[in-house]
PDB file of N, CA, C and O in Angstrom:
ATOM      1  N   UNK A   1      87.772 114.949 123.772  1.00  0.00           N
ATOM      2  CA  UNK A   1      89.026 115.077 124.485  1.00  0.00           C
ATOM      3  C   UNK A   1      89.494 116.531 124.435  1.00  0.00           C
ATOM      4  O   UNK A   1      89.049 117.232 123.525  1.00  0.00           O
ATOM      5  N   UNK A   2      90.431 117.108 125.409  1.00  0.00           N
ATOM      6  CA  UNK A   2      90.830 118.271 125.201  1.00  0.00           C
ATOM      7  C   UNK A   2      92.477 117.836 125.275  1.00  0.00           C
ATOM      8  O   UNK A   2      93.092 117.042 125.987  1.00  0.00           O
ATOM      9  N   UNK A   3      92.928 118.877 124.042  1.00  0.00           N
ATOM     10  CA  UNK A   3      93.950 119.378 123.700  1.00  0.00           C
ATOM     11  C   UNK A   3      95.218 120.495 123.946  1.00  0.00           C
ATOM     12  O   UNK A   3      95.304 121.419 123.136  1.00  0.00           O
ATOM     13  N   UNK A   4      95.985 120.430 124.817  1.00  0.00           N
ATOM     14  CA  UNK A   4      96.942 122.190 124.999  1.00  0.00           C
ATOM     15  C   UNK A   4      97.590 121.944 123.556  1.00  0.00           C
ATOM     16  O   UNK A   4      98.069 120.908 123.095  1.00  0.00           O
ATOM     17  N   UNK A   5      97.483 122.974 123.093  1.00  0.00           N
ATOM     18  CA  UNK A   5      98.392 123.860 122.013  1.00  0.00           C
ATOM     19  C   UNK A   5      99.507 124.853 122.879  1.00  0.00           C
ATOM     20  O   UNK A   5      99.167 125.658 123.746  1.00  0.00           O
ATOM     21  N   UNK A   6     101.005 124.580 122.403  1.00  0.00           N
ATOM     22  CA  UNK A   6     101.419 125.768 122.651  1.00  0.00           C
ATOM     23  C   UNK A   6     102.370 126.594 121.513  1.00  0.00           C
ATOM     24  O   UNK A   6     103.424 126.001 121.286  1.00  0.00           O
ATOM     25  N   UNK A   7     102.219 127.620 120.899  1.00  0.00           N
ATOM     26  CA  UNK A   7     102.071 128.148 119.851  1.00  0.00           C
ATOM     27  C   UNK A   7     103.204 129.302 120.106  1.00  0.00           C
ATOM     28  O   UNK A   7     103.003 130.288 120.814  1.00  0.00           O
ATOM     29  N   UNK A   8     104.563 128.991 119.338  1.00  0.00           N
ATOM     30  CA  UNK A   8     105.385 130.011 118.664  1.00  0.00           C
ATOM     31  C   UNK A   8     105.663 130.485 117.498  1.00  0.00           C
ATOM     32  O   UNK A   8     106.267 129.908 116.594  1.00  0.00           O
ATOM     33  N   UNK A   9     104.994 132.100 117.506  1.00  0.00           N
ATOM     34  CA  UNK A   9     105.269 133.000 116.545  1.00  0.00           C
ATOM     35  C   UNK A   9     106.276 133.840 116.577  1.00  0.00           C
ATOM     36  O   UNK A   9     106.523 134.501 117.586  1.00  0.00           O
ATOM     37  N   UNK A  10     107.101 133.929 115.286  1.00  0.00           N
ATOM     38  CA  UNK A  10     108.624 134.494 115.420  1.00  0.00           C
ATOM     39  C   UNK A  10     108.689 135.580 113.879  1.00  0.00           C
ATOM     40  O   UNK A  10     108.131 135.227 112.840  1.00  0.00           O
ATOM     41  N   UNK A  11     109.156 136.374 113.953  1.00  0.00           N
ATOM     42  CA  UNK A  11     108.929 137.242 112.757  1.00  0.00           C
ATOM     43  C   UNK A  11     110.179 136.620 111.615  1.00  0.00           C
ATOM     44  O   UNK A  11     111.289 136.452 112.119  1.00  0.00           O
ATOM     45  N   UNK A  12     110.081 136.411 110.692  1.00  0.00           N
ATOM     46  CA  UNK A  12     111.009 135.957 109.769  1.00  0.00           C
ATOM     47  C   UNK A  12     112.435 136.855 110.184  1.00  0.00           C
ATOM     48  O   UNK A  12     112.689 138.000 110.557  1.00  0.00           O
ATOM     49  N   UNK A  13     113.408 135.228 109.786  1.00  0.00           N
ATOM     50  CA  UNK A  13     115.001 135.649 109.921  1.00  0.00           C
ATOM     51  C   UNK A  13     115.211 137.243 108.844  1.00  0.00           C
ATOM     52  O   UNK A  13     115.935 138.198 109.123  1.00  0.00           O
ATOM     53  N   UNK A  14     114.757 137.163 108.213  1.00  0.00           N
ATOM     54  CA  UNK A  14     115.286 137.957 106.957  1.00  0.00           C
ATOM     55  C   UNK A  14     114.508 139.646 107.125  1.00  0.00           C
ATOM     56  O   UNK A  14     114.781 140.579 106.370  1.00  0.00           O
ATOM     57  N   UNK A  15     113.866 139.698 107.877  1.00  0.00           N
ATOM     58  CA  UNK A  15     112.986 140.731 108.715  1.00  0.00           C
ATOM     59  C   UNK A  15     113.440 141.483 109.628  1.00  0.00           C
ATOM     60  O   UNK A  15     113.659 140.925 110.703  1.00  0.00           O
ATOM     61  N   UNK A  16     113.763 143.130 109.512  1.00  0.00           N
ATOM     62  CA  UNK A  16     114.042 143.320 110.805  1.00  0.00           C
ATOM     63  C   UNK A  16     113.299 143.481 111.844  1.00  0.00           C
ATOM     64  O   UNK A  16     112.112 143.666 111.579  1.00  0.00           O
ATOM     65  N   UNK A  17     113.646 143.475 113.185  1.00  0.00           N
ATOM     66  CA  UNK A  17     113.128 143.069 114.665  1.00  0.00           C
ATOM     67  C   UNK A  17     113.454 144.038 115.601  1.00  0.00           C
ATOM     68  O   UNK A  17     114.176 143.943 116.593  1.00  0.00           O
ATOM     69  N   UNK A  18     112.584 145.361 114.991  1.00  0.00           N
ATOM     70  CA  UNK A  18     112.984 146.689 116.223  1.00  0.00           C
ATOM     71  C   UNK A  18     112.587 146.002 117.539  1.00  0.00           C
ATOM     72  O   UNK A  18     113.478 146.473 118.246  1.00  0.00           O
ATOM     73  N   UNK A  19     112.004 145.363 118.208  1.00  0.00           N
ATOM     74  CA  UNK A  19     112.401 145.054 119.586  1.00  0.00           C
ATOM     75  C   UNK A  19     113.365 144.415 119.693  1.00  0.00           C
ATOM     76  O   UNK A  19     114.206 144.923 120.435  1.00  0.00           O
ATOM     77  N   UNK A  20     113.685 143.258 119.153  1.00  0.00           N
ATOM     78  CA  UNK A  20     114.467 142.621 119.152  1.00  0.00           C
ATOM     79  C   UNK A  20     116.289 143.457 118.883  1.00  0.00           C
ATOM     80  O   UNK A  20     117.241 143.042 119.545  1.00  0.00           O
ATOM     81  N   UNK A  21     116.376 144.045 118.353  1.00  0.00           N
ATOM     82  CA  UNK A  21     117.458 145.189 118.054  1.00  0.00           C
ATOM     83  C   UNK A  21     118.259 145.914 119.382  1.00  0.00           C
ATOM     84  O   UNK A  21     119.408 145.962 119.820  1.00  0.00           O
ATOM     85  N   UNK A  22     116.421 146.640 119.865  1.00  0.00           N
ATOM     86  CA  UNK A  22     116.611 147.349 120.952  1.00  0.00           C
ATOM     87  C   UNK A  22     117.237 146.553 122.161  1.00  0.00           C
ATOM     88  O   UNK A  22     118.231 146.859 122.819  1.00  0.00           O
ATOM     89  N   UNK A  23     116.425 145.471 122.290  1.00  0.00           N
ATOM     90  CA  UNK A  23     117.056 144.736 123.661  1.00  0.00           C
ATOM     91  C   UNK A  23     118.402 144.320 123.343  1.00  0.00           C
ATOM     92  O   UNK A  23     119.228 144.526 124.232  1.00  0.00           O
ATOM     93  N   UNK A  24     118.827 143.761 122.238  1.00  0.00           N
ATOM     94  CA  UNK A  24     120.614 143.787 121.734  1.00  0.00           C
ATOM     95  C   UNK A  24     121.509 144.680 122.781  1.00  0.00           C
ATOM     96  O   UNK A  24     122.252 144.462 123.738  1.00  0.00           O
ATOM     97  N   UNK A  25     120.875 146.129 121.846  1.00  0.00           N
ATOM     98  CA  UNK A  25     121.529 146.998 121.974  1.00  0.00           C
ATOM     99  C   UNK A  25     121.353 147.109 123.947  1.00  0.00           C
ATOM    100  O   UNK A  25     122.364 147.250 124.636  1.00  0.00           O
ATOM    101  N   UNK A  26     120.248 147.035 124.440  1.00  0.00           N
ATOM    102  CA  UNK A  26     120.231 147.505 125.741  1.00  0.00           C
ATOM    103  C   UNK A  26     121.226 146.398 126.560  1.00  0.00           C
ATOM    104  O   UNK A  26     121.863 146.744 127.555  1.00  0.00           O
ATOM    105  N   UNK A  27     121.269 145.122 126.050  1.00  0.00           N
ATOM    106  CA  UNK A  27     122.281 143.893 126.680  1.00  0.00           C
ATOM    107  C   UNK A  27     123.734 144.760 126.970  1.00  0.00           C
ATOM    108  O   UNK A  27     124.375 145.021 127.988  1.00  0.00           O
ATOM    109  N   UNK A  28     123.892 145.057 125.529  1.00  0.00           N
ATOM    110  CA  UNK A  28     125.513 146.096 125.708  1.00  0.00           C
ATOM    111  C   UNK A  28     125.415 146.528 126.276  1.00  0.00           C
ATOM    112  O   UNK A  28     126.254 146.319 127.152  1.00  0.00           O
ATOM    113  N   UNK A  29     124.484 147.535 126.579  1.00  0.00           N
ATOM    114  CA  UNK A  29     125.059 148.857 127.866  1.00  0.00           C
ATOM    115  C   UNK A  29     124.926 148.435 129.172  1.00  0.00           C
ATOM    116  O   UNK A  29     125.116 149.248 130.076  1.00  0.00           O
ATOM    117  N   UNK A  30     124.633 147.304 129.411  1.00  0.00           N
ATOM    118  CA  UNK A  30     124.634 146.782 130.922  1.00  0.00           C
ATOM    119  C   UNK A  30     125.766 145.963 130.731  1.00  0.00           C
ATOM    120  O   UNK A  30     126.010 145.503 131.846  1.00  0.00           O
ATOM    121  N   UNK A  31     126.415 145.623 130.092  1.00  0.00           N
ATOM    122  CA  UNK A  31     127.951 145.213 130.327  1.00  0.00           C
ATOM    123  C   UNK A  31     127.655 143.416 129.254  1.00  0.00           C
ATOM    124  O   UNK A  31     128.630 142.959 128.659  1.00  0.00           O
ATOM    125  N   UNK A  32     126.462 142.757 129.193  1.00  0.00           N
ATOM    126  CA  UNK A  32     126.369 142.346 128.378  1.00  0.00           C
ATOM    127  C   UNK A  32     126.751 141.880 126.928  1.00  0.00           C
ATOM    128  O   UNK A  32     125.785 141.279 126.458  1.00  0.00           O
ATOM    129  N   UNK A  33     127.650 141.924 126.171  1.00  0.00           N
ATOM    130  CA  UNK A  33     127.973 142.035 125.141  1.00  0.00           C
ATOM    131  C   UNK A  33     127.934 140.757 124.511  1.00  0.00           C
ATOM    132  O   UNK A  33     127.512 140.679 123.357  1.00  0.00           O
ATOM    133  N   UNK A  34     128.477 139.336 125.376  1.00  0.00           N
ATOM    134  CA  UNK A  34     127.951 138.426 124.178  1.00  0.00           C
ATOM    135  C   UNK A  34     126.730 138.335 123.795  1.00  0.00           C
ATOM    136  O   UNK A  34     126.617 138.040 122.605  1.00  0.00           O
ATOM    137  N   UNK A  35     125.396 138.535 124.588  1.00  0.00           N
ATOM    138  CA  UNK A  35     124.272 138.476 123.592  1.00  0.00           C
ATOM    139  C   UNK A  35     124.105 139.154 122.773  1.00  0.00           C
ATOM    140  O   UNK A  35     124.017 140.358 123.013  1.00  0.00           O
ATOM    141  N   UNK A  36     123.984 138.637 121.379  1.00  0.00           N
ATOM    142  CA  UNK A  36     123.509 139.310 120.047  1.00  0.00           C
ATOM    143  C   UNK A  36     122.696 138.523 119.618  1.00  0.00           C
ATOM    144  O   UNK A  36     122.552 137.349 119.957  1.00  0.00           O
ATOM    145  N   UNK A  37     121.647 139.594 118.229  1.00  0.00           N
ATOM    146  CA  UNK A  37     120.859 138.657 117.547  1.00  0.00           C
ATOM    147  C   UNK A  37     119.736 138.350 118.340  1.00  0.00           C
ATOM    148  O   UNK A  37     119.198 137.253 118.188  1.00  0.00           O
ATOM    149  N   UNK A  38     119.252 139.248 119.257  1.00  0.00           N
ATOM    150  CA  UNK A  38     117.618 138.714 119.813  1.00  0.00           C
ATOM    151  C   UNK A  38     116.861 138.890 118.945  1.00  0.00           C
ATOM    152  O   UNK A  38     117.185 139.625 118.012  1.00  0.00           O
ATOM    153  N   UNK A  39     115.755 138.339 118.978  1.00  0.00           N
ATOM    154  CA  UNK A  39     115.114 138.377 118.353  1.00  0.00           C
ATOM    155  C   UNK A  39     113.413 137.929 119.053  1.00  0.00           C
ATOM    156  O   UNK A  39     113.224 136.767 119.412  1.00  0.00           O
ATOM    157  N   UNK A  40     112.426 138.855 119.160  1.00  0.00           N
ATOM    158  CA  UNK A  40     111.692 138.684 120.298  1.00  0.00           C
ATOM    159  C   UNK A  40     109.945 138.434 119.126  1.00  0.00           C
ATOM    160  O   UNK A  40     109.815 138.929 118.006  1.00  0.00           O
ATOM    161  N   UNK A  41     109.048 137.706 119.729  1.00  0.00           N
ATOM    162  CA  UNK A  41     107.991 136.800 119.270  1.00  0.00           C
ATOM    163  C   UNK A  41     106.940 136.767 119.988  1.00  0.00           C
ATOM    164  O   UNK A  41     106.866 137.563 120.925  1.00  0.00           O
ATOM    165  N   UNK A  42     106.087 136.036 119.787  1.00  0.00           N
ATOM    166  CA  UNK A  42     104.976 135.508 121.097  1.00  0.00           C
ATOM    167  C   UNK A  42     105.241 134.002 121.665  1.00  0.00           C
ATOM    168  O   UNK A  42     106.116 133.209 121.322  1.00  0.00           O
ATOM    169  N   UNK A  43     104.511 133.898 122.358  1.00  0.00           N
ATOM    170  CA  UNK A  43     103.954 132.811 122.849  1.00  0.00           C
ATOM    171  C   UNK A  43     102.674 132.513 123.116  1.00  0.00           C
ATOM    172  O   UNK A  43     102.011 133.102 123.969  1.00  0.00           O
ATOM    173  N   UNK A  44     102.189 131.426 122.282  1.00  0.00           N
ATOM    174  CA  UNK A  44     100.426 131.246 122.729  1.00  0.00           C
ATOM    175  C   UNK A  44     100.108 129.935 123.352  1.00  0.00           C
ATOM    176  O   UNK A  44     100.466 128.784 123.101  1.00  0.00           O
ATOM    177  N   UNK A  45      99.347 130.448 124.218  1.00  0.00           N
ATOM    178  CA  UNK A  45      99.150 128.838 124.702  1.00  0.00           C
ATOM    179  C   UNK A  45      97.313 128.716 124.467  1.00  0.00           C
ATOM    180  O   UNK A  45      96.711 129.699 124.898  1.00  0.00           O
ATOM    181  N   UNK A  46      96.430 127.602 123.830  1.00  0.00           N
ATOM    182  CA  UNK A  46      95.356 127.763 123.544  1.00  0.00           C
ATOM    183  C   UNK A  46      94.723 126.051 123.840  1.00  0.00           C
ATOM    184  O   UNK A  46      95.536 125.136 123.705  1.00  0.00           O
ATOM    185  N   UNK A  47      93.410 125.745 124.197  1.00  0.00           N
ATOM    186  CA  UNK A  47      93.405 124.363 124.457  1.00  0.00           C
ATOM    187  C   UNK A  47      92.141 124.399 123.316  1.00  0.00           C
ATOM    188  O   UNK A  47      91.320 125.290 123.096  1.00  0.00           O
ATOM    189  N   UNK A  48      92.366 122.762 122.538  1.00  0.00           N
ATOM    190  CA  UNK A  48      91.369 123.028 121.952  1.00  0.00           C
ATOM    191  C   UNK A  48      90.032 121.293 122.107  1.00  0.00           C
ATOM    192  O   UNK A  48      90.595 120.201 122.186  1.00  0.00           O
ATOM    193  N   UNK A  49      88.943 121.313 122.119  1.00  0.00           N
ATOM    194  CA  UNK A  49      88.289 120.507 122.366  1.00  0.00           C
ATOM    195  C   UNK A  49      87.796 119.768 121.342  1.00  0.00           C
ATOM    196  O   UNK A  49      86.697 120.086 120.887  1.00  0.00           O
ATOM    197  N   UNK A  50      88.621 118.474 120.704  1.00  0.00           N
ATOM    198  CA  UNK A  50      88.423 117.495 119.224  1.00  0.00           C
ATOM    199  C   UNK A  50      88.163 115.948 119.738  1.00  0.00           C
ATOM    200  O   UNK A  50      88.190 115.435 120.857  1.00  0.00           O
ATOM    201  N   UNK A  51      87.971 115.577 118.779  1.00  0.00           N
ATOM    202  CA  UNK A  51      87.744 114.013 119.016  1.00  0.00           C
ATOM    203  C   UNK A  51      89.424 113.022 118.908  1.00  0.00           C
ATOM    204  O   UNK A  51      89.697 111.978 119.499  1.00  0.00           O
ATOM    205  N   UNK A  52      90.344 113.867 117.893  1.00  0.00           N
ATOM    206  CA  UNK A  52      91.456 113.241 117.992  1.00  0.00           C
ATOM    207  C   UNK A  52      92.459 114.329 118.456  1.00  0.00           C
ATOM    208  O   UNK A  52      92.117 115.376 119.007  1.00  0.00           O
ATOM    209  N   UNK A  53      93.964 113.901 118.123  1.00  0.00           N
ATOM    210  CA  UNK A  53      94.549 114.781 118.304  1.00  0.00           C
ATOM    211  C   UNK A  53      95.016 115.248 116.710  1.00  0.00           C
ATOM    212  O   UNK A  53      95.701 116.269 116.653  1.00  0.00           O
ATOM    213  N   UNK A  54      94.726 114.649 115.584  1.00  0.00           N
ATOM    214  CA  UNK A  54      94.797 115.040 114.418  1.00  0.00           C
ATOM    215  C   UNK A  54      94.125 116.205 114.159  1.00  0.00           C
ATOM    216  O   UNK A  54      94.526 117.249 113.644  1.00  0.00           O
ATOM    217  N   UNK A  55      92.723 115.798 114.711  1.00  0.00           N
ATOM    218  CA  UNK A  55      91.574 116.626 114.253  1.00  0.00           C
ATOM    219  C   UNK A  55      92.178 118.484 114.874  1.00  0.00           C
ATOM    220  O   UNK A  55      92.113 119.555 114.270  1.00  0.00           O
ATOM    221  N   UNK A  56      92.687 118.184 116.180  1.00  0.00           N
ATOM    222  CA  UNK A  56      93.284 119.367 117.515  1.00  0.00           C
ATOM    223  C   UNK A  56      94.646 119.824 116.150  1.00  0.00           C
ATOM    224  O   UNK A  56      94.634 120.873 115.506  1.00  0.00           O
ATOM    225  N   UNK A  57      95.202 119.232 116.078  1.00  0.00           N
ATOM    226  CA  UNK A  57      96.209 119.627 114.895  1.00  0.00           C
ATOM    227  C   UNK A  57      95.779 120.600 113.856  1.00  0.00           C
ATOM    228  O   UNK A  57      96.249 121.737 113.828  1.00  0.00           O
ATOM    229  N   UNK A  58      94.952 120.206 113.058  1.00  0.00           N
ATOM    230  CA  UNK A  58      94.069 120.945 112.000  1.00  0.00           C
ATOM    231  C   UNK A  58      93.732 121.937 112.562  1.00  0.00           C
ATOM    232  O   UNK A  58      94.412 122.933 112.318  1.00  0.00           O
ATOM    233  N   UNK A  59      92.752 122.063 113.376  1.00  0.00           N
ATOM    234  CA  UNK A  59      92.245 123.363 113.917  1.00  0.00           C
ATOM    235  C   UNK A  59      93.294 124.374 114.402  1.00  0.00           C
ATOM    236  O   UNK A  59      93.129 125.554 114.091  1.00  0.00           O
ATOM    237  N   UNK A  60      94.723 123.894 115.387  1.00  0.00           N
ATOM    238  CA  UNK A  60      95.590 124.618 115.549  1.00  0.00           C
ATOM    239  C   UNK A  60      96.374 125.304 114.168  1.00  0.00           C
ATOM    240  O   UNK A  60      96.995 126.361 114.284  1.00  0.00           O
ATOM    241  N   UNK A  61      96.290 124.709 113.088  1.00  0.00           N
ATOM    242  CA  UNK A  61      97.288 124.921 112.212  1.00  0.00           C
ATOM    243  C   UNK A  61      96.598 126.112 111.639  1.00  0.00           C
ATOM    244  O   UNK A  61      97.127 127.197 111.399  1.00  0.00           O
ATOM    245  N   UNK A  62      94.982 125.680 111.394  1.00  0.00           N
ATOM    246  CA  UNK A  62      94.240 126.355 110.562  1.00  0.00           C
ATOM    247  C   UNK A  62      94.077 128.701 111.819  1.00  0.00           C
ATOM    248  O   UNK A  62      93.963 129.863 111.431  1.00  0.00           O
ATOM    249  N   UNK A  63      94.148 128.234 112.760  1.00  0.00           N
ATOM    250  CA  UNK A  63      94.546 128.932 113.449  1.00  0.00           C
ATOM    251  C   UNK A  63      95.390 129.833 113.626  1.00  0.00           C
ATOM    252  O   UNK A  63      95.112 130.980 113.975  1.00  0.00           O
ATOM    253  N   UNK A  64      96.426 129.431 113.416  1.00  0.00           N
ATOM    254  CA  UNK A  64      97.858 129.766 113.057  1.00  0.00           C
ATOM    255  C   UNK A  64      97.679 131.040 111.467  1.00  0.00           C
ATOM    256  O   UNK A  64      97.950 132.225 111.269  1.00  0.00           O
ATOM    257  N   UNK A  65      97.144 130.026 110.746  1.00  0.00           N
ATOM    258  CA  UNK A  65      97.412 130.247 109.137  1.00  0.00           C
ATOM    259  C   UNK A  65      96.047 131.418 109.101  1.00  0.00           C
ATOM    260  O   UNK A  65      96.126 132.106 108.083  1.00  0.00           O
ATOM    261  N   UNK A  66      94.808 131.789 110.003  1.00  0.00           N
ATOM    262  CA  UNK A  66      94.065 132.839 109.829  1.00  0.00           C
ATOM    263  C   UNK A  66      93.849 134.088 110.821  1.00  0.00           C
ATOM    264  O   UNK A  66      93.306 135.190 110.741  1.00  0.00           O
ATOM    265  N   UNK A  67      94.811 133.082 112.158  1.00  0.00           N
ATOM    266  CA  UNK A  67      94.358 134.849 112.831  1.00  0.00           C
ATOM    267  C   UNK A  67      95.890 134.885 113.666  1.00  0.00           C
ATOM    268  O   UNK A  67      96.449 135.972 113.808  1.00  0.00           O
ATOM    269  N   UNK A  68      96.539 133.577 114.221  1.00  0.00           N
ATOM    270  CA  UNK A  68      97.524 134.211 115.221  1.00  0.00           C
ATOM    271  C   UNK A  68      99.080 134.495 114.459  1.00  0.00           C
ATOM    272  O   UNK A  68     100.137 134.765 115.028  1.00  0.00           O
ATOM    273  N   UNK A  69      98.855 134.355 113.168  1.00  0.00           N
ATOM    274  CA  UNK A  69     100.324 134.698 112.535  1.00  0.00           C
ATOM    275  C   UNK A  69     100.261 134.919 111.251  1.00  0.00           C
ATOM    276  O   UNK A  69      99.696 134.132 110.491  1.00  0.00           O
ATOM    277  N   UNK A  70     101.033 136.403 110.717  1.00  0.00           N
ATOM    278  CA  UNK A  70     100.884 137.298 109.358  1.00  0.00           C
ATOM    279  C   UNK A  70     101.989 136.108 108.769  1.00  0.00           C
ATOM    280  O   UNK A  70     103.128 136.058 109.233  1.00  0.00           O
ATOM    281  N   UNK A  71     101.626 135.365 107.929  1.00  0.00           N
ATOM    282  CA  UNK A  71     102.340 134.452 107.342  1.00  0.00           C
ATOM    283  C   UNK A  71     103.221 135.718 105.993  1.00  0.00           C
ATOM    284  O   UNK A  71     103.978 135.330 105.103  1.00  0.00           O
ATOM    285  N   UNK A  72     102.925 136.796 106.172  1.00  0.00           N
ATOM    286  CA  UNK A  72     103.947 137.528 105.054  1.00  0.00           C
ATOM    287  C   UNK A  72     105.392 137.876 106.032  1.00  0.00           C
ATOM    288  O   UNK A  72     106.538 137.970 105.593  1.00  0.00           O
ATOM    289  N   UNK A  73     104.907 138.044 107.610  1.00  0.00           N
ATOM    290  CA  UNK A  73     105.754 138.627 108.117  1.00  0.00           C
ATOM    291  C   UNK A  73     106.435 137.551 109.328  1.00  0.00           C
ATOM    292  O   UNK A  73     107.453 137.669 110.009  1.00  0.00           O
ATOM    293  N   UNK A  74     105.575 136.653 109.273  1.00  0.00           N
ATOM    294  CA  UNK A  74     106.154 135.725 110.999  1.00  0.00           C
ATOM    295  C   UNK A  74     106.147 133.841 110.167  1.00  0.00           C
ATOM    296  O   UNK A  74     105.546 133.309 109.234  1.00  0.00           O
ATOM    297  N   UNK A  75     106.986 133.494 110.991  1.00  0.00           N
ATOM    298  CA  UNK A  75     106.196 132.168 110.582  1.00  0.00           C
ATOM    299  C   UNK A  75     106.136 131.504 112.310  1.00  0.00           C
ATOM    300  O   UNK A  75     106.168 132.172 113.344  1.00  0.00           O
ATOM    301  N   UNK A  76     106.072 130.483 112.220  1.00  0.00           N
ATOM    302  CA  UNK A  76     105.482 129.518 113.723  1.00  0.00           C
ATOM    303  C   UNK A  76     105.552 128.068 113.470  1.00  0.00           C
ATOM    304  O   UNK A  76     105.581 127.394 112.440  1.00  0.00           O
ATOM    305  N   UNK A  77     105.573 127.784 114.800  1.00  0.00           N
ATOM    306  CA  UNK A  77     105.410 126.530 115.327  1.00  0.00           C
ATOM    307  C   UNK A  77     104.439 126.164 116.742  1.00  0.00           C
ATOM    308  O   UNK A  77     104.037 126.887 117.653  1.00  0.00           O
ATOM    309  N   UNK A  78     104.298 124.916 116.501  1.00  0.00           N
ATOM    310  CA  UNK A  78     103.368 124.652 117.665  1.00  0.00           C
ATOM    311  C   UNK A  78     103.673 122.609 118.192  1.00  0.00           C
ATOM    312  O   UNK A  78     104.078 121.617 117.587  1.00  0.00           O
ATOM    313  N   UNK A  79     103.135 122.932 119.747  1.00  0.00           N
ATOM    314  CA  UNK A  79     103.070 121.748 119.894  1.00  0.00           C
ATOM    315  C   UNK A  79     101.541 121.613 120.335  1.00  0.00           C
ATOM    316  O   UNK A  79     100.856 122.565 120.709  1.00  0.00           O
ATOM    317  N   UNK A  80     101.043 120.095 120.220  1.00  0.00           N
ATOM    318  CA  UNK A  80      99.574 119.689 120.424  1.00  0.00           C
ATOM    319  C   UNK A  80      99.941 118.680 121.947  1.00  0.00           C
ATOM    320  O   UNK A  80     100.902 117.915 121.870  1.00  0.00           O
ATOM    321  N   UNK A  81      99.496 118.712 122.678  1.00  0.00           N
ATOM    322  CA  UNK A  81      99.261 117.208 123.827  1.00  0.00           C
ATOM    323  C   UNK A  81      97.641 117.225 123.999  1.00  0.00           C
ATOM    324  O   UNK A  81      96.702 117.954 123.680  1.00  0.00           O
ATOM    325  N   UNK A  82      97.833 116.145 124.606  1.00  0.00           N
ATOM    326  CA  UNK A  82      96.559 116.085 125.869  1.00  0.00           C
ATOM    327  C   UNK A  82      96.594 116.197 126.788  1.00  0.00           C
ATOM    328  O   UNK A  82      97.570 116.166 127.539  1.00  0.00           O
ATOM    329  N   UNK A  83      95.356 116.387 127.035  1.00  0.00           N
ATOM    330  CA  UNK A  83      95.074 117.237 128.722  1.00  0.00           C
ATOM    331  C   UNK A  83      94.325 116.318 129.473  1.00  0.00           C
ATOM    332  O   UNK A  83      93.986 116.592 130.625  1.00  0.00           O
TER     333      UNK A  83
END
């Protein structure tokens, strides 16, 4: 069966977020001012080909935890369906 993953990586709350800062700050000068607090990430979208959707789980997680997110600096979430 095949699997979509779609995969958000976000840099920890407690971290600062020079893009995220910058676009703040750029909201203000266009007249903008209630947005505060951006805070900017990825988005992954990846399909993966398992026998369950447990199995699609594991592999996404294991994924996550070795190449698409510095677990010192981001953490994430993801969703699994079928395709």
């Amino acid at each position: 069966m095949k699997f979509k993953a779609e995969i958000d990586v976000m840099p920890h709350d407690a971290l600062l977020d020079p893009q995220g800062k910058a676009v703040t700050h750029a909201m203000a000068s266009i007249g903008m001012h209630e947005i505060q607090g951006v805070r900017i990430g990825r988005h992954i979208r990846l399909f993966v080909d398992s026998e369950s959707i447990e199995t699609a789980k594991e592999r996404v997680e294991e994924a996550c935890k070795n190449m698409l997110a510095n677990a010192i600096m981001e953490s994430y979430t993801y969703t699994v369906e079928a395709v």
